[in-house]
C-alpha angles and dihedrals in degrees: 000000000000107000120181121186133186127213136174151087125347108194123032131180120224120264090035131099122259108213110190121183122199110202111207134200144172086051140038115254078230096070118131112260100004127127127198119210150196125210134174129199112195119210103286090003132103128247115292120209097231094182140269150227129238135236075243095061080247101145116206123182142185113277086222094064106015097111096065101033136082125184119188134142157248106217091168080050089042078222135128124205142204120205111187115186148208086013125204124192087272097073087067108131156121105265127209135186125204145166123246133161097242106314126105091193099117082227085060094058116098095191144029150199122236090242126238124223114238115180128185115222142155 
């Protein structure tokens, strides 16, 4: 079975960089046609397409935040990250990862992370 877990800070003060790591298993980050994704969904807000990174290792991100994220990976790890940086308290969110085959709609993920809550706080 295809598991995805997030871990990371929980707490993050502004100005600083929020790196987030999904560790996958039940299947290698390598395999053909398979994206995995990052998504946020702020308090009273729906869920926000952050970017994602390819079986290739070809990174893509939302032209709403891509000046301040990477993506890359871990394939020994079998693990993806996030790195957001410069945060403000509107990057607080609970933060998800999840696998798709090419799509960033939420409907178009197969599988998803439990989430994990970063807030951004002084």
């Amino acid at each position: 079975q295809v598991q995805l877990q997030e871990s990371g800070p929980g707490l993050v003060q502004p100005s600083q960089t929020l790196s987030l790591t999904c560790t996958v298993s039940g299947v290698s980050i390598t395999s053909a046609n398979f994206f995995w994704n990052w998504f946020r969904r702020p308090p009273g807000k729906e869920m926000e397409w952050i970017g994602n990174i390819a079986f290739s290792g070809s990174s893509d991100r939302s032209p709403a935040l891509r000046s301040r994220t990477a993506i890359s990976r871990d394939t020994a790890r079998n693990q993806f990250t996030l790195q957001l940086s410069s945060v403000r308290p509107e990057d607080t969110a609970v933060y998800y990862c999840a696998r798709s085959q090419g799509t960033t709609a939420v409907r178009d993920q197969d599988y998803w992370g439990q989430g994990t809550q970063v807030t951004v706080s002084s």
